[in-house]
C-alpha positions in Angstrom: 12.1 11.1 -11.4 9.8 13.4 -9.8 9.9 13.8 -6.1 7.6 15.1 -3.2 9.4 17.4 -0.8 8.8 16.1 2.7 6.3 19.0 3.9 4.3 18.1 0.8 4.3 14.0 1.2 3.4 15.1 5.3 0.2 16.5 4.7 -1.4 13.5 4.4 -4.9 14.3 5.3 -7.2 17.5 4.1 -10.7 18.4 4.2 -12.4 17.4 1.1 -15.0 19.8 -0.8 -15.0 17.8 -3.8 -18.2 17.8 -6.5 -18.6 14.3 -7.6 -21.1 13.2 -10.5 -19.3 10.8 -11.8 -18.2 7.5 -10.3 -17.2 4.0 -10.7 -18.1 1.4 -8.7 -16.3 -2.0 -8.5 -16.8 -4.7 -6.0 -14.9 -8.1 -4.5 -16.7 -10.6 -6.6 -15.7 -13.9 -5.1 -18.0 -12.2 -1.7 -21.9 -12.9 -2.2 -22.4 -10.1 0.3 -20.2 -7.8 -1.2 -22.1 -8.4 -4.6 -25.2 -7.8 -3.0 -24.2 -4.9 -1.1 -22.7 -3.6 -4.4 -26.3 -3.9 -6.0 -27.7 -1.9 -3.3 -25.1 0.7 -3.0 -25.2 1.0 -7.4 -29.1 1.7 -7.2 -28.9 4.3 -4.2 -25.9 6.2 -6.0 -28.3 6.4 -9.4 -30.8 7.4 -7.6 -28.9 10.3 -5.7 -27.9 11.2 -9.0 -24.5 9.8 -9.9 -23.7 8.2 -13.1 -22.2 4.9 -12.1 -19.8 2.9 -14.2 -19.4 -0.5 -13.0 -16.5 -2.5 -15.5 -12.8 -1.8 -15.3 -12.7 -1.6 -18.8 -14.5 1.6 -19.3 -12.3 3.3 -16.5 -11.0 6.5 -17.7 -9.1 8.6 -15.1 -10.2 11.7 -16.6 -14.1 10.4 -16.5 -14.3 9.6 -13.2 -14.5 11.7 -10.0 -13.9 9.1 -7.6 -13.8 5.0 -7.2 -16.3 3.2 -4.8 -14.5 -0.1 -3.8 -16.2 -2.6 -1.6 -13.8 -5.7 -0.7 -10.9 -5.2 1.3 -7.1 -4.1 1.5 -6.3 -6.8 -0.9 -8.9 -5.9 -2.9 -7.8 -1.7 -2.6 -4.2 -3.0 -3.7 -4.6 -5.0 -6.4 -7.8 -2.4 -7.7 -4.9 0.2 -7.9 -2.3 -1.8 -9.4 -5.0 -2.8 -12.0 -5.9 0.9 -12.7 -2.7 2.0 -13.3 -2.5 4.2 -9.8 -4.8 7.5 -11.1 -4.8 10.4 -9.1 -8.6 9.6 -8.8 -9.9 9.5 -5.1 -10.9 5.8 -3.9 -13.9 5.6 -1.0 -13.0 2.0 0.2 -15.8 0.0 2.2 -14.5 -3.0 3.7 -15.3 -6.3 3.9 -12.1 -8.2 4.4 -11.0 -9.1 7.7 -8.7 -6.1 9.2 -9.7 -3.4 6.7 -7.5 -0.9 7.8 -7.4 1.6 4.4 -11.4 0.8 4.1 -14.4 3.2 5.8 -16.7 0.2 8.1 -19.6 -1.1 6.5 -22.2 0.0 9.5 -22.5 3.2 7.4 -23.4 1.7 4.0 -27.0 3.0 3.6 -25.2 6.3 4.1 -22.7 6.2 1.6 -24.8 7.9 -1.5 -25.6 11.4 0.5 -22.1 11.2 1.9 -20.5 11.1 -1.4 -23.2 14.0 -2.5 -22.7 16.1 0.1 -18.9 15.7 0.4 -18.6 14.4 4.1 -15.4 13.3 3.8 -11.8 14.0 4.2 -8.4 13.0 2.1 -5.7 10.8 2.9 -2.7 11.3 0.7 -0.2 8.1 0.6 3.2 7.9 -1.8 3.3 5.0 -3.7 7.1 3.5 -4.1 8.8 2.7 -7.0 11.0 -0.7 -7.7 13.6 -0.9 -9.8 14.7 -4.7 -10.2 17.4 -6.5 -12.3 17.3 -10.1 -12.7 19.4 -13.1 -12.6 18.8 -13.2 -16.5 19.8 -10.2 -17.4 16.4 -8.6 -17.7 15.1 -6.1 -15.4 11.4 -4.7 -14.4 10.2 -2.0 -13.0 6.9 -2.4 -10.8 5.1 0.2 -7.8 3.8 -0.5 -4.4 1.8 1.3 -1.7 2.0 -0.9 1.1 5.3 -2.8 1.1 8.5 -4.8 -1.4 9.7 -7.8 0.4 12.9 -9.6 -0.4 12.7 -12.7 0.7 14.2 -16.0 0.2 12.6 -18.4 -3.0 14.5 -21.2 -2.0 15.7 -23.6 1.3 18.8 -21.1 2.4 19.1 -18.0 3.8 19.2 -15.1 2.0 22.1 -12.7 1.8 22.0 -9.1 1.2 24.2 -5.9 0.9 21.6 -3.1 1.9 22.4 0.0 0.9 21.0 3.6 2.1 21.4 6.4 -0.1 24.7 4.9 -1.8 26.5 4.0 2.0 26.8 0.4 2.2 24.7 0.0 5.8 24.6 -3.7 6.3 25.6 -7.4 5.0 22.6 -9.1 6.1 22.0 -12.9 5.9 18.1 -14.2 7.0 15.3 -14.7 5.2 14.8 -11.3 4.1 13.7 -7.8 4.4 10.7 -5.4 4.4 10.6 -2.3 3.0 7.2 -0.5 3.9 5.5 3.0 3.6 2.9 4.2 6.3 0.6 2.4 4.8 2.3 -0.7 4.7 3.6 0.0 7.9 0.3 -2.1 9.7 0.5 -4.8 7.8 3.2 -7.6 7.5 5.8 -5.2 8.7 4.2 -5.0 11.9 4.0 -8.6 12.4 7.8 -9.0 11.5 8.5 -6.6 14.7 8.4 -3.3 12.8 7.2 0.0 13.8 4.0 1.6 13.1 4.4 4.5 11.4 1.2 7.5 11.1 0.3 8.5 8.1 1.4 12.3 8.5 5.3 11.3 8.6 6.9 11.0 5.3 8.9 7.8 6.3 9.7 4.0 5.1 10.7 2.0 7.4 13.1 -1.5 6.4 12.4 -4.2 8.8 14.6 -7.9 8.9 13.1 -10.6 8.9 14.5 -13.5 10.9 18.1 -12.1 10.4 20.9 -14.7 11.5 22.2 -13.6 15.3 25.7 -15.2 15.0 28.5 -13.0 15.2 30.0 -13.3 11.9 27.3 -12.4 10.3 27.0 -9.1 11.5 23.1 -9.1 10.4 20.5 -5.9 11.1 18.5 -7.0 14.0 16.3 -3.7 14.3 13.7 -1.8 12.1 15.3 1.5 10.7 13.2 4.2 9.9 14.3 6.4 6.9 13.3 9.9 5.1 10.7 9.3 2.5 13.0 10.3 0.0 15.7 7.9 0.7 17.2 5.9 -2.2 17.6 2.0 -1.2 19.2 -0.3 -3.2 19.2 -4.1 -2.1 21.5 -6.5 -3.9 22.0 -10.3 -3.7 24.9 -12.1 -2.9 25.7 -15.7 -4.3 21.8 -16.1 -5.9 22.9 -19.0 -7.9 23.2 -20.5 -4.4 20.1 -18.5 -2.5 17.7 -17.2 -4.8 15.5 -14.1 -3.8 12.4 -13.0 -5.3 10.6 -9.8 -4.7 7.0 -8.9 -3.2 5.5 -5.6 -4.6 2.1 -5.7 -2.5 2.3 -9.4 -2.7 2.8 -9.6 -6.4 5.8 -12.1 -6.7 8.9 -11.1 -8.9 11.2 -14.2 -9.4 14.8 -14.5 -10.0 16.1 -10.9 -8.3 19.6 -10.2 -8.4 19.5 -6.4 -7.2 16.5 -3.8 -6.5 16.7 -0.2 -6.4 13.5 1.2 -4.6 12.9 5.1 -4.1 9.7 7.4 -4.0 8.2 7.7 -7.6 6.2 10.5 -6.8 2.9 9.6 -7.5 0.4 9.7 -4.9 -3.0 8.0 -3.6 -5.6 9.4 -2.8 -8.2 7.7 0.0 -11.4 9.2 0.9 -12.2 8.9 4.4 -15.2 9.2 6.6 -15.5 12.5 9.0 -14.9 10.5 12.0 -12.1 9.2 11.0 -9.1 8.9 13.4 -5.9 7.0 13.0 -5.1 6.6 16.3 -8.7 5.5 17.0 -8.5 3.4 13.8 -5.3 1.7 15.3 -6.3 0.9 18.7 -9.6 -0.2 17.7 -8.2 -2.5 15.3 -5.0 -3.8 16.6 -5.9 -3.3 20.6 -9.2 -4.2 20.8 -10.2 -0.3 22.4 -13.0 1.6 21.7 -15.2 -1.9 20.0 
């Protein structure tokens, strides 16, 4: 399996000189406003020029010179999944609620000469690769870009050997554990006590969650924070007893006896407004500054 050294996987963001003529254009249908807006945004992009495609179906990676998306994180996650994670650039424009891998919607009468004129810049995030075997003797393989979450799928605690890079690290026993990228990093990792981690550091970080604090358990009570590269294997101990299942971006995987999860090398690419700041972007969202 292919991997991205870390200087390459840490140059996360670079200015964008792109020529696009050729999008697609999908939207959060469940929103009236984002259908709307999506009708609006379709006619400006025709008339600046573009050809617009606007059904899954007819997406063909080698077509299309960027994806529009307006919905939110959920929405950018499960469009990616759903697209098979191209190397096409996406231009996210959120309306969710926290919106953090979208551009705002104040600028969406600007969006057509913005994608014409190429007023944007690149964010580069890895996606992560699963390997899973099951309790029946199957197994699976599926990708994330924000997090996998073992978690327990029944009433009792979970346990867990958690290996790093092939070295037994910890015999854990809670309700499970995170496993997040960057990206990921914001979202229920942060909740669960985890670190933040910017975009320009090749990292995962695994994070507990609500690990047992008795003694004889012995269980990890911190967030680690591990080299992009670094092999993780998770495996289940007595699962006839405490069954796991496994989150990839919130797509549920029942029945997990063991998961191997590494870098698979592929990478997203998000388009990103000029003004664009993470930090900004972090303390504006999470802090309250700078609303």
């Amino acid at each position: 399996m292919g991997r991205a050294t870390a200087g390459t996987a840490a140059r996360t963001r670079a200015t964008t000189r792109m020529k696009l003529q050729r999008l697609a254009l999908f939207h959060w249908e469940s929103r009236p406003d984002c259908a709307a807006a999506a009708e609006r945004l379709d006619r400006e992009l025709r008339g600046a020029g573009f050809l617009v495609v606007r059904d899954q179906r007819q997406f063909d990676p080698r077509r299309i010179d960027a994806v529009v998306l307006l919905g939110g994180d959920g929405f950018l996650l499960n469009s990616l999944h759903a697209l098979g994670y191209p190397p096409t650039p996406f231009y996210g424009l959120n309306f969710g609620s926290v919106g953090f891998l979208m551009n705002p919607t104040d600028g969406l009468s600007g969006v057509a000469s913005l994608l014409k004129e190429s007023r944007f810049h690149e964010e580069r995030h890895p996606v992560l690769d699963a390997r899973v075997a099951l309790t029946s003797g199957g197994e699976e393989t599926c990708l994330a870009i924000n997090d996998f979450i073992l978690e327990r799928s029944g009433g009792q605690s979970v346990r867990l050997q958690v290996l790093v890079g092939g070295v037994l690290f910890n015999e854990f026993s809670g309700d499970g554990v995170i496993i997040a990228t960057a990206a990921g990093s914001t979202a229920y990792n942060l909740a669960a006590g985890g670190p933040v981690i910017h975009p320009a550091i090749p990292a995962v970080t695994v994070t507990p969650l609500y690990p047992h604090r008795a003694a004889p358990f012995d269980s990890l009570q911190f967030p680690v924070l591990l080299p992009l590269e670094t092999s993780l294997r998770v495996v289940g101990s007595d699962i006839e007893k405490r069954p796991i299942r496994l989150l990839a971006d919130g797509r549920p995987i029942e029945g997990v006896a063991e998961v191997v999860v590494r870098d698979s090398g592929k990478r997203i690419h998000l388009l990103r407004n000029e003004s664009h700041e993470f930090i900004a972007t972090l303390a504006r969202k999470f802090i309250g500054h700078g609303e």
